[in-house]
C-alpha positions as CSV (number, residue, x, y, z in Angstrom):
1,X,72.7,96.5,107.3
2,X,72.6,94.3,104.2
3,X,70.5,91.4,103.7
4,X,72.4,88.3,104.1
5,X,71.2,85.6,101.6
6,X,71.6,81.7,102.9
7,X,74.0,80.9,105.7
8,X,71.7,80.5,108.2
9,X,73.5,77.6,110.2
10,X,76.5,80.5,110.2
11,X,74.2,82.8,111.1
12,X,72.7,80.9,113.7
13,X,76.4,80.0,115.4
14,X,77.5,83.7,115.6
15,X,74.2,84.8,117.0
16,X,74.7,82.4,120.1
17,X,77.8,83.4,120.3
18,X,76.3,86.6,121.7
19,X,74.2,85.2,124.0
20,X,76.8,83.0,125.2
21,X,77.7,84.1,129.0
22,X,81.4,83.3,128.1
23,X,84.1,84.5,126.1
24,X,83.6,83.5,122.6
25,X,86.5,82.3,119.8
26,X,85.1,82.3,116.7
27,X,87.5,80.9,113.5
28,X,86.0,81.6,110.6
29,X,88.0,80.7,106.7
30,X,86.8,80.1,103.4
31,X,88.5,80.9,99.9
32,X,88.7,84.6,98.4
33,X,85.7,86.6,97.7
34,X,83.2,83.9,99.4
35,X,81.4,86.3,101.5
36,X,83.4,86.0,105.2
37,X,83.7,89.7,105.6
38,X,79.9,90.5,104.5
39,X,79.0,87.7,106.6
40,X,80.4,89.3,110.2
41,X,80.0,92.6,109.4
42,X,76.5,92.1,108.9
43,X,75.4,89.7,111.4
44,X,77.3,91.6,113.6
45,X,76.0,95.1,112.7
46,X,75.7,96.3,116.2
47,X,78.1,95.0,118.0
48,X,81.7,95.4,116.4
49,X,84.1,96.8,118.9
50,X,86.9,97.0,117.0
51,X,87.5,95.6,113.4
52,X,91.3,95.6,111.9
53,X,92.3,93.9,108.4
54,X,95.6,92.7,107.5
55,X,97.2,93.9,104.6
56,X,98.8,91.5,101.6
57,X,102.3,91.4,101.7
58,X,103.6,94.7,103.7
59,X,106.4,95.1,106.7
60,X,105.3,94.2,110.2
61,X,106.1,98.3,110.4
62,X,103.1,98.9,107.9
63,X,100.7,96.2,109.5
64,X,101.4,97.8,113.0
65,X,100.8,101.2,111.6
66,X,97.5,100.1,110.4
67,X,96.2,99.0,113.6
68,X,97.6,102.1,115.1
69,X,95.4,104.4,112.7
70,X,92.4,101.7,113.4
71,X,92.5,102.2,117.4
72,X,93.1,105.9,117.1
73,X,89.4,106.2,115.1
74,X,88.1,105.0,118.4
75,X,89.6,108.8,120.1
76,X,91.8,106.0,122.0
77,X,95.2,107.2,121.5
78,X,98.7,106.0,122.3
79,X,101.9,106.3,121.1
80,X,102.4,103.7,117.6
81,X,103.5,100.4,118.8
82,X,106.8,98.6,118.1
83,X,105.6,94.9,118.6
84,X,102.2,93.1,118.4
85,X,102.2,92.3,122.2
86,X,102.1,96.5,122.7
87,X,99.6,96.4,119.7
88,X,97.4,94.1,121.9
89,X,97.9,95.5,125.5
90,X,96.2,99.0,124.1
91,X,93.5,97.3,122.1
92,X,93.1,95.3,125.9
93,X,93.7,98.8,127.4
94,X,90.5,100.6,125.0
95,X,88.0,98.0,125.8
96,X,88.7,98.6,129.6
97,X,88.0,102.1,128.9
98,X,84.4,101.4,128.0
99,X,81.9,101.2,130.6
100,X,79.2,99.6,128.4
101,X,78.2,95.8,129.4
102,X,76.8,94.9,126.0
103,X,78.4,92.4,124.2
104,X,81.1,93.5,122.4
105,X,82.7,91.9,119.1
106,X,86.6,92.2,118.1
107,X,87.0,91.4,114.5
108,X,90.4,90.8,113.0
109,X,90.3,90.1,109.2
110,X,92.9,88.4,106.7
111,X,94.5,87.2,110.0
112,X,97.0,84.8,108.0
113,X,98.4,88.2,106.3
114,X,99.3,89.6,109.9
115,X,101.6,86.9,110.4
116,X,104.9,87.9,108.9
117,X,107.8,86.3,109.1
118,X,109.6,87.7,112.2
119,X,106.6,89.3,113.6
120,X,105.7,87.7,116.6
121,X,102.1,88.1,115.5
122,X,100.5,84.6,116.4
123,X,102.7,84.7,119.7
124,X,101.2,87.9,120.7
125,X,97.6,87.2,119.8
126,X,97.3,84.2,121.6
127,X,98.5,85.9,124.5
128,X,96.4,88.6,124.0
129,X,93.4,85.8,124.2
130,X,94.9,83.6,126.8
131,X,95.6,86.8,129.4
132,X,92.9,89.3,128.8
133,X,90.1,87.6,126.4
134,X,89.4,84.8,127.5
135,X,88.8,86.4,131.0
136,X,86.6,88.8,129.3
137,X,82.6,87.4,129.2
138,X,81.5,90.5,127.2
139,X,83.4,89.5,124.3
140,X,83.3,87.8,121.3
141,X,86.5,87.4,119.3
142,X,86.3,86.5,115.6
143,X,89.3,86.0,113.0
144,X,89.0,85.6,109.4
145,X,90.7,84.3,106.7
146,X,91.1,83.0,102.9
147,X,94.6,81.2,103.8
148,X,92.7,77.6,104.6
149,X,95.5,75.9,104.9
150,X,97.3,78.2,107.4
151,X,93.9,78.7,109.4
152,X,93.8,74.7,110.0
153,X,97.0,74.6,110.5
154,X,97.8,77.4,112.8
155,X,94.6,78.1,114.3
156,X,91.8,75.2,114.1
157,X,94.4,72.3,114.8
158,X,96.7,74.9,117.0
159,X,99.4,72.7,118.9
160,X,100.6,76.4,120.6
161,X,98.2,78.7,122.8
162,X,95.6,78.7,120.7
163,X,95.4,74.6,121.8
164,X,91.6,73.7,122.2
165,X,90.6,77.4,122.8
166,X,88.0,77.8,120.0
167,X,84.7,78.2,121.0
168,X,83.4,77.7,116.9
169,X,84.9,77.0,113.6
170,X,82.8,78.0,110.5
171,X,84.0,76.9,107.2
172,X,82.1,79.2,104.7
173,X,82.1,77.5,101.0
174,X,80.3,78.9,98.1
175,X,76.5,79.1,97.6
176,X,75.0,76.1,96.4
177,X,72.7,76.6,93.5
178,X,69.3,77.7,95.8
179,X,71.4,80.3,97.7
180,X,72.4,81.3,94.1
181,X,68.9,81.5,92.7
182,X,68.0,83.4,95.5
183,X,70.8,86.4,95.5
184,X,70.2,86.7,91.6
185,X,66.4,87.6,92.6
186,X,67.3,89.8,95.7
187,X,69.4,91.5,92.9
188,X,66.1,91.2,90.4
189,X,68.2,89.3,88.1
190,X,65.6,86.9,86.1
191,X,66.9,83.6,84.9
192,X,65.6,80.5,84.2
193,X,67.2,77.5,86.2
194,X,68.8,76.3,83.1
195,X,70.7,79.5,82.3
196,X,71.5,79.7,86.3
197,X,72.9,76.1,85.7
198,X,75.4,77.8,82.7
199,X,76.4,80.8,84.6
200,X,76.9,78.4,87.8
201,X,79.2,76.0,85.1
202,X,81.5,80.0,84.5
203,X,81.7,81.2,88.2
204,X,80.4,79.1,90.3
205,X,78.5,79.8,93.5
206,X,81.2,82.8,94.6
207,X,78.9,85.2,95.8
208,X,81.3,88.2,94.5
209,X,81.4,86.8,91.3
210,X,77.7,86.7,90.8
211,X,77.2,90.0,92.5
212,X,78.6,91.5,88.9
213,X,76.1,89.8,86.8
214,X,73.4,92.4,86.1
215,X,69.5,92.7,85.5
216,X,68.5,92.2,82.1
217,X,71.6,90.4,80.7
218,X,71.2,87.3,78.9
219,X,73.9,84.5,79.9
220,X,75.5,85.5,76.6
221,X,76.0,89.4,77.5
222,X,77.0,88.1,81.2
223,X,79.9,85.7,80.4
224,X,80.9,88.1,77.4
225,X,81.1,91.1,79.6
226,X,82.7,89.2,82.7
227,X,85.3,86.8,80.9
228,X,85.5,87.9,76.8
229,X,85.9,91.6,77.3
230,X,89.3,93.2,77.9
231,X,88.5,94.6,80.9
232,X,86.2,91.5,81.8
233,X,86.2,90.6,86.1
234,X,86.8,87.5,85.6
235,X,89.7,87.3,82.9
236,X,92.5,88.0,85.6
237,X,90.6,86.5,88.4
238,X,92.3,83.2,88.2
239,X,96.3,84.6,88.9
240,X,95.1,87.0,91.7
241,X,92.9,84.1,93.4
242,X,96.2,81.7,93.8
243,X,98.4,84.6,94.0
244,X,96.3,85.9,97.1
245,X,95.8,82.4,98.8
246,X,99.0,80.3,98.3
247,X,103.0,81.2,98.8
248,X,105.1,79.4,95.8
249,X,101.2,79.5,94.0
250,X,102.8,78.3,90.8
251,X,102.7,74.6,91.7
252,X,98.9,74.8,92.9
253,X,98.2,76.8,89.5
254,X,99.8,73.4,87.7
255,X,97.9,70.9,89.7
256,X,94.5,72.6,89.3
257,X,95.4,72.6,85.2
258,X,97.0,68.8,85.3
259,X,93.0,68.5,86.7
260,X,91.3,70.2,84.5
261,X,92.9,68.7,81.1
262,X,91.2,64.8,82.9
263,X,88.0,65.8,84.4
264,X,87.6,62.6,85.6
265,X,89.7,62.5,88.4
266,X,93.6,61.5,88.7
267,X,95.3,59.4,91.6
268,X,98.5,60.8,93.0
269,X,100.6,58.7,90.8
270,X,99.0,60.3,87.7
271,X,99.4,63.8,89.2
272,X,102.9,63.5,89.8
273,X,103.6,61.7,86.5
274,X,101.5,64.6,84.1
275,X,102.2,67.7,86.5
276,X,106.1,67.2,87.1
277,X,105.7,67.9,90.5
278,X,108.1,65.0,92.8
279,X,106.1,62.6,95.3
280,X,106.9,64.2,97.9
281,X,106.4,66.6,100.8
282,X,106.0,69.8,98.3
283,X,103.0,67.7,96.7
284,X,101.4,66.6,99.7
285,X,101.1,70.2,100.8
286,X,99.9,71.4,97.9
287,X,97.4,69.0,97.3
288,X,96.0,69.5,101.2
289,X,95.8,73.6,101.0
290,X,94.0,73.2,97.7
291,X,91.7,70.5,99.0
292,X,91.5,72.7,102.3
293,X,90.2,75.4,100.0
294,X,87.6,73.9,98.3
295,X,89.1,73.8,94.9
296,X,89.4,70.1,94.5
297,X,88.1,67.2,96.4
298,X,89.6,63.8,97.6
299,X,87.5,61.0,97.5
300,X,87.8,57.1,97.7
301,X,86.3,54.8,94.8
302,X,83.2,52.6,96.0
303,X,84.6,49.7,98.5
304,X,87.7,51.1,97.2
305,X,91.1,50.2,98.8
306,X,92.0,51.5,95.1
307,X,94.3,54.9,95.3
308,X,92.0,57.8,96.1
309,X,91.0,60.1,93.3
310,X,91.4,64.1,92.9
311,X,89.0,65.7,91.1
312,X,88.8,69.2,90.1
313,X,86.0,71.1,92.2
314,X,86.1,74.6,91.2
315,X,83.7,75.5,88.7
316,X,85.5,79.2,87.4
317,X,88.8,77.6,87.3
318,X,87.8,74.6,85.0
319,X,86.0,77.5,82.8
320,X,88.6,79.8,82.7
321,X,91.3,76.9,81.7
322,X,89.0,75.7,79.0
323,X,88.0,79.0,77.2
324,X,89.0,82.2,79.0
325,X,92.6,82.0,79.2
326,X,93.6,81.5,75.3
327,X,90.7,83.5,74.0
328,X,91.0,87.0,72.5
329,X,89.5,90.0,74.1
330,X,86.2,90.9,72.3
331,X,83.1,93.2,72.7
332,X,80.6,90.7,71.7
333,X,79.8,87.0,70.3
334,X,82.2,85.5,72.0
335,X,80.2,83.3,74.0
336,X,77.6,82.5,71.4
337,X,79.9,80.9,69.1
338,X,81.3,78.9,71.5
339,X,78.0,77.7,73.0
340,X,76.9,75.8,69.7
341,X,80.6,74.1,69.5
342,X,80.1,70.1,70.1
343,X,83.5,70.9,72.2
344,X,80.8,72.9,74.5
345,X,78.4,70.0,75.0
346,X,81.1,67.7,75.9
347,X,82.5,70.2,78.3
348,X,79.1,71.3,79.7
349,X,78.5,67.4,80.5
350,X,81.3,66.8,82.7
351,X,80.9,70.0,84.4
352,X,77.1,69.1,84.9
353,X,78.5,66.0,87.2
354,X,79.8,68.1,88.9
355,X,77.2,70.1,90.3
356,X,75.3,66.6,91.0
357,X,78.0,65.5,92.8
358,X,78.1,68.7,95.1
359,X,74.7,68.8,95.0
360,X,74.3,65.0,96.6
361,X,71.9,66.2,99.6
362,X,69.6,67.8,97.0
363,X,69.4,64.7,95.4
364,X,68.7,62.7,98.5
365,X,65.8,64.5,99.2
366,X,64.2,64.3,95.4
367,X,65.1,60.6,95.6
368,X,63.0,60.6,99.3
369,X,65.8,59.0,100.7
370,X,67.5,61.9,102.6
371,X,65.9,60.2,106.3
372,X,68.0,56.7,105.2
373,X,71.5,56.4,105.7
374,X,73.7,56.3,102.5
375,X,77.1,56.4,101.3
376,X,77.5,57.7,98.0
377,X,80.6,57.8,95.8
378,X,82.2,56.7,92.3
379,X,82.7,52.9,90.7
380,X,85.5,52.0,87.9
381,X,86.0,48.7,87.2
382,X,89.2,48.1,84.7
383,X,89.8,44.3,84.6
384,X,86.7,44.0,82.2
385,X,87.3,43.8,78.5
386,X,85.4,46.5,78.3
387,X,86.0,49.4,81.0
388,X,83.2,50.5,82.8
389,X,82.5,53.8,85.0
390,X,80.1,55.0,87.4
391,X,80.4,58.7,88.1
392,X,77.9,58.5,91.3
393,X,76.5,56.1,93.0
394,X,74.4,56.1,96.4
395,X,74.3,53.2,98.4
396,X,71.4,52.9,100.7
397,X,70.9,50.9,104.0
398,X,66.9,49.9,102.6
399,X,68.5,47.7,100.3
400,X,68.9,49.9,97.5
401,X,71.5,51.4,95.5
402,X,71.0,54.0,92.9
403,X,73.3,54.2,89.9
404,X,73.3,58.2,88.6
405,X,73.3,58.7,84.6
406,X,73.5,62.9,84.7
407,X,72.6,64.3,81.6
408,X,72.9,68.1,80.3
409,X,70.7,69.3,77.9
410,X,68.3,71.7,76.5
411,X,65.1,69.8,76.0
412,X,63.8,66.4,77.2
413,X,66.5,64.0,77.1
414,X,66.1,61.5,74.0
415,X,67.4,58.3,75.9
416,X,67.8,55.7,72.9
417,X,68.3,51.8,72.3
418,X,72.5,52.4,72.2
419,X,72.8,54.3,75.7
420,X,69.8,52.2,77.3
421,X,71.8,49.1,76.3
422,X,75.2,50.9,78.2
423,X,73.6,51.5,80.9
424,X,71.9,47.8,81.2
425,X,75.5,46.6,80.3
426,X,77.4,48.9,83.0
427,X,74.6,47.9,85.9
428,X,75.8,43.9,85.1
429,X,79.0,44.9,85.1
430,X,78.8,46.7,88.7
431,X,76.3,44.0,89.9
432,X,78.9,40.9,88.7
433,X,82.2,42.8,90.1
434,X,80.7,43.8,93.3
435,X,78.5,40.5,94.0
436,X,75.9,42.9,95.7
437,X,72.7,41.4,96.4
438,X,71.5,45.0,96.8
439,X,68.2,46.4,94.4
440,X,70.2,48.4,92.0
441,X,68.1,51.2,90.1
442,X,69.2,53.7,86.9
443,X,68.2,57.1,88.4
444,X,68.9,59.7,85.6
445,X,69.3,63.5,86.2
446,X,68.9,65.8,83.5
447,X,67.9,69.1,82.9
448,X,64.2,68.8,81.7
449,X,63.7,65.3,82.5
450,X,63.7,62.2,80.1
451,X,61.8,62.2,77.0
452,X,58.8,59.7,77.5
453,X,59.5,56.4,75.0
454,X,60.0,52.8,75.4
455,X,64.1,52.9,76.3
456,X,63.0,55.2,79.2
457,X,60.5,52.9,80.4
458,X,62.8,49.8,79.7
459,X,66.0,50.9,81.4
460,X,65.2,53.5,83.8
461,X,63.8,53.2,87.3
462,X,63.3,56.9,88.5
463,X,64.4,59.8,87.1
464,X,65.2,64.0,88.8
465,X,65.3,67.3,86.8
466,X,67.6,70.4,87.4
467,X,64.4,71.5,89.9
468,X,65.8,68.9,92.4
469,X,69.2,70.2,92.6
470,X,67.7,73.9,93.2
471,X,65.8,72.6,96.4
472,X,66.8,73.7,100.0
473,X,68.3,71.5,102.1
């Protein structure tokens, strides 16, 4: 058995679930390459029954043939099955075999891929659960997939048999940047927090993405070797990803571009009018199976009865947009020269929200505030001569609200008279348009903190480094 890095509250749902003295249902989805297989296989080391995968884009005749080879590893054998409701009546049949009481696990993985057109798959499932699992309390039935959308649809929000018959739902996102500092030293990879922060801004917190980087790589090397080389992991990862996950993937592949090319968000107006893709039904799907994935996010502008924003969420896709994709394959150097572009600061900024945004529960906690209830979100105000934006805000119920200036750099941040006086001039601006009577403080996070001088003293209340966002919460 492996060691399983984070994912305790996962953890800690599956292992009740074999303790439970009734039949267990356990959905469990997440995008590609997140971790859901390593995560059952190894919590569940010693008690997986049976474990069957589907396969992408093969006949019902293959998929059926599959399980037939699975079950007959268990020296259970039976003719191969013409329908899924056979397929399930001998899986039912093996376990009845068995005259052991311990609890027993049944893990079906890639269950979207099962379901075929014409397959009678999802019929003969939940009648497998309804007739002979659910009757069952020695047994604990998990089903995994990358397919969010057709998992909530089909399985979590289940109108058929499946109707209110979960026992769990685990929705298993990427590491956040602690659970990523951790793996890299179970795999004695040594990195400073800042260079975590870069490779973070490349891949993200996709576990099998960072389980490529190796020990005694610079970030350089790394991102050179994964996304510059010609044979680089991560050059080709973005087709397969949407490929894998979405049917018709060429309109999610143009929304997640239209995203990237505004990192600051777009309503669905925008969207439709830069990506070409109608208002309609087609859109709305696509925008709620990428959201479902975790590769963008919906959110609502402060007191906002303003159109919601969509805002690109997934870190590897914004990087491979912006410099994998048109780039020539190379050996070496790649990365280095584009590391000391200006382009690269500008880009490494945005991308630096970002991760404060995800990372609003780490901030919380630095702030001391994580025990007082908050709403945090985004502020533009446009009927001002003179725009003005607020990328994060938290708004407290002790009176307080925090206005987050998040800075990326590689030294102390050199706050001077021309940004303190923005800042000053954006806080009256938000204060006047939102006649709060609120406390409102500039809290700045930056990489290495501020550096010590009048403006910081002047215009800043409190102020986190990149050590916050690396806390455990």
């Amino acid at each position: 058995m492996n060691k399983i890095i984070g994912r305790n509250a996962e953890i800690s749902i599956l292992s009740k679930a074999l303790t439970s003295n009734k039949p267990q249902l356990i959905a469990i989805y997440g995008r590609r390459r997140v971790g859901k297989t390593f995560l059952i296989r190894n919590t569940y080391f010693n008690n997986i029954l049976f474990e069957f995968s589907g396969i992408y884009k093969v006949p019902l005749k293959t998929q059926l043939s599959n399980f037939h080879l699975k079950l007959k590893e268990k020296n259970y054998s039976f003719k191969k099955p013409k329908s899924w409701i056979e397929a399930f009546h001998h899986l039912g049949l093996y376990i009845d075999s068995l005259k052991t009481k311990k609890k027993k696990v049944i893990f079906i993985d890639e269950f979207p891929w099962l379901d075929t057109p014409k397959s009678g798959f999802l019929p003969a499932f939940d009648n497998f659960w309804n007739s002979y699992a659910s009757k069952r309390n020695d047994l604990v039935v998990v089903i995994c997939g990358s397919a969010a959308s057709y998992m909530i649809k089909n399985i979590i929000k289940s109108k058929g048999g499946l109707h209110n018959r979960l026992s769990e739902k685990i929705q298993l996102l990427p590491f956040n940047l602690y659970e990523t500092e951790q793996l890299l030293k179970h795999n004695n990879i040594q990195l400073t927090q800042y260079d975590i922060l870069q490779i973070y801004m490349a891949m993200g917190g996709v576990p099998h993405y960072l389980e490529k980087l190796l020990p005694g790589e610079s970030v350089a090397q790394s991102l050179d070797r994964l996304c510059f080389n010609k044979d680089g992991f991560l050059r080709t990862e973005f087709d397969n990803v949407f490929a894998s996950l979405f049917d018709h993937h060429e309109n999610h592949a143009t929304i997640i571009r239209t995203l990237a090319a505004v990192r600051k968000g777009l309503t669905r107006t925008d969207i439709t009018q830069k990506s070409n893709i109608g208002s309609g039904g087609t859109l709305t799907k696509v925008l709620q199976e990428l959201e479902q994935s975790g590769f963008i996010e919906n959110y609502t502008p402060y007191r906002g009865k303003k159109d919601s924003i969509y805002r690109l969420a997934d870190e590897y896709s914004m990087f491979y947009i912006k410099y994998i994709e048109n780039s020539k394959p190379a050996k070496s150097g790649v990365w280095t020269k584009l590391y000391n572009q200006p382009s690269y600061k500008i880009w490494a900024g945005f991308s630096f929200e970002t991760i404060c945004i995800k990372h609003i529960d780490q901030i919380k906690e630095g702030l001391k505030i994580a025990g007082i209830n908050s709403v945090h979100g985004s502020w533009i105000e446009k009927n001002t001569t003179n725009s003005a934006q607020i990328d994060l805000l938290i708004d407290r119920d002790d009176n307080v609200i925090n206005i987050c200036e998040m800075k990326f750099y590689n030294a102390p941040y050199p706050l001077d008279k021309k940004y303190g006086l923005e800042i000053a001039t954006k806080k009256n601006a938000f204060t006047n348009s939102t006649n709060t009577k609120k406390n409102v403080y500039i809290t700045f996070i930056t990489t290495y903190g501020l550096v010590n001088n009048q403006y910081k003293k002047q215009f800043v209340t409190n102020e986190l480094t990149m050590e916050h966002l690396f806390i455990d919460v």
